[in-house]
N, C-alpha and C positions, 0 to 999 in steps of 0.2 A: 833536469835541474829543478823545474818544478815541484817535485815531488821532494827534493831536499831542501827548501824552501817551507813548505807545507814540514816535515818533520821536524824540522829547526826550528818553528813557530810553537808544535806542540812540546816540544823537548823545554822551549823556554819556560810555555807555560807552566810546566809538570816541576823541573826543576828551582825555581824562582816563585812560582804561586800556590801550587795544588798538587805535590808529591801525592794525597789524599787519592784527588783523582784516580788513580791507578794504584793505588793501596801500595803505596811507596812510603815507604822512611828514610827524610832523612837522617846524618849524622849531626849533632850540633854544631859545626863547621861548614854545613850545608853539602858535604860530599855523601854518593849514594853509589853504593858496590856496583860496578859497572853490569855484572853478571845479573843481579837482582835489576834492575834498571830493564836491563833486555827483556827477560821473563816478564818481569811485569805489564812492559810497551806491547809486549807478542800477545802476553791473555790479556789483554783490552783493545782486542781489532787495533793495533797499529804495530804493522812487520817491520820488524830492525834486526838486524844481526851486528857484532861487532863490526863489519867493516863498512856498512850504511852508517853509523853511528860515527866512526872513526872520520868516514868521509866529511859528515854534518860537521864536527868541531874543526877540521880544517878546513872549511869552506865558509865558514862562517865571517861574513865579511867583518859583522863586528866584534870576532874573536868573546864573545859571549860564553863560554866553556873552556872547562881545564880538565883535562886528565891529571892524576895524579904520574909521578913517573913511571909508576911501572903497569898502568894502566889498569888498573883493579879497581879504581874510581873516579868518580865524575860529577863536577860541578857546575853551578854557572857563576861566575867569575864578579857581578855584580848584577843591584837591580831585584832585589828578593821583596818581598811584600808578605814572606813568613820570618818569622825568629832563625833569624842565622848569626851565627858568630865567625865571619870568615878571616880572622889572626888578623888584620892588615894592620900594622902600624902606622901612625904621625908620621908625616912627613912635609917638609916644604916643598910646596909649589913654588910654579916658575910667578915672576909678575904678575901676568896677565893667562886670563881661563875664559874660558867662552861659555855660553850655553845659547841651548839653541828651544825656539819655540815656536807655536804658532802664534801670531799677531793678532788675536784676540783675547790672547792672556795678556797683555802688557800693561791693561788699565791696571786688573789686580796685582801684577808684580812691583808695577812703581808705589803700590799703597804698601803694600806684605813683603815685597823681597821675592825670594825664589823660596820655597816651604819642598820640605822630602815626600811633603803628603803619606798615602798610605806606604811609602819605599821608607829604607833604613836609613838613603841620604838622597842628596841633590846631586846628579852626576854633571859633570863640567868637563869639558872639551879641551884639549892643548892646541886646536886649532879649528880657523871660519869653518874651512870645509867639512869637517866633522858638525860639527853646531850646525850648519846650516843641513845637511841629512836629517838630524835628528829633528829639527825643527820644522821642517817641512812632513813629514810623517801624519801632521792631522792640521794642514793646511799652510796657509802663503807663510815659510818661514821669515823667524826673525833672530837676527845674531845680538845678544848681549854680550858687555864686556864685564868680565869680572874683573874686582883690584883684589886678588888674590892675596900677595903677600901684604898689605896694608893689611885684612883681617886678620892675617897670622900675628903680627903685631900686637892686635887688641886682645890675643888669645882664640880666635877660632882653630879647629884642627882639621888638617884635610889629611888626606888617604890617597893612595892611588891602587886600582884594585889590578890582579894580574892583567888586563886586559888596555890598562893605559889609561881606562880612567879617573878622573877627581872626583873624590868624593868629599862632602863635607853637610854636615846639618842644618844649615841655614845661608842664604846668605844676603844679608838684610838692604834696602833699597841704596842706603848710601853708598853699598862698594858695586852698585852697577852701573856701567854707561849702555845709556839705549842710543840707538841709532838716532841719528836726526831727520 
C-alpha cells in the first residue's frame, strides 16, 4: 500500500505540476494518453504498468484522477499549478462550503480572504470532515465556513471539478466564518 501512496504522490506531481519532469505533454484539457504516461513513468526509474496505475486512481482516497472512458487517457481531476483548461462549468453551490487550513494561516486569511495562489482556484469542501484532512496536512487544522451562495449573488462563479470539489477564484474575508 505504501508503494501506491508513494506513486500517487509522484502521479500528482507529474500530472498537476511538472508533466516536463518526465518529458510528458499534456493536452490543453490537461488529459495525457495513458499509453505515453506509462512509457514515460517506466524510462524515468518509476515502474507502472496499466494495472498499478488503474489501482492508483481507484484508491485514491481523494479520487484526485480521471480516466477518460475508455481509458486511453488520464487526468488529475483538480489542483494544477500548470495552464489547464479542464471544460468545468458554473455551477451553484450548496449554502455553505468549507475549507480547511492550517492555523497559522488565519492572521492572513481574515486580512486577504482565501487567495488560489500559484493553483487555478481555491478548492472548498462539501463537508467538516473533508476540510478538516485537508487542513491538517501541514499542521493543527482549522475548518472555515464559507457563505457560498451569498457570493454567487454578488457574481462569484464556482465549479465543481469531477472529483466533488469547489472550486472558485477567491473568496474574500467577508463570506467566511472562522471558528471562535
Amino acid at each position: 500500500m505504501q508503494d501506491l501512496v508513494k506513486s500517487s504522490k509522484f502521479l500528482s506531481f507529474v500530472l498537476r505540476h511538472r508533466p516536463d519532469k518526465i518529458g510528458l505533454k499534456l493536452e490543453e484539457n490537461g488529459w495525457a494518453v495513458t499509453t505515453e504516461l506509462l512509457e514515460k513513468l517506466n524510462s524515468n526509474n518509476f515502474p507502472c504498468d496499466f494495472e498499478k496505475l488503474k489501482s492508483i486512481v481507484e484508491n485514491d482516497n481523494k479520487q484526485r484522477y480521471a480516466f477518460s472512458e475508455d481509458f486511453l487517457k488520464i487526468r488529475a481531476s483538480q489542483g494544477h499549478s500548470i495552464k489547464v483548461d479542464l471544460g468545468l462549468l458554473p455551477k451553484v453551490p450548496p449554502g455553505t462550503l468549507f475549507h480547511g487550513t492550517a492555523g497559522y494561516n488565519i492572521p492572513s486569511i481574515k486580512k486577504q480572504g482565501l487567495l488560489k495562489a500559484k493553483r487555478h482556484h481555491v478548492h472548498l469542501s462539501i463537508n467538516e470532515e473533508t476540510a478538516i484532512q485537508v487542513g491538517g496536512r501541514h499542521g493543527k487544522p482549522v475548518v472555515l465556513r464559507v457563505k457560498a451562495i451569498e457570493m454567487t449573488r454578488i457574481g462569484h462563479v464556482f465549479y465543481q471539478s469531477e472529483n466533488g470539489v469547489w472550486l472558485t477564484d477567491t473568496v474574500p474575508p467577508e463570506f467566511l466564518v472562522f471558528p471562535s
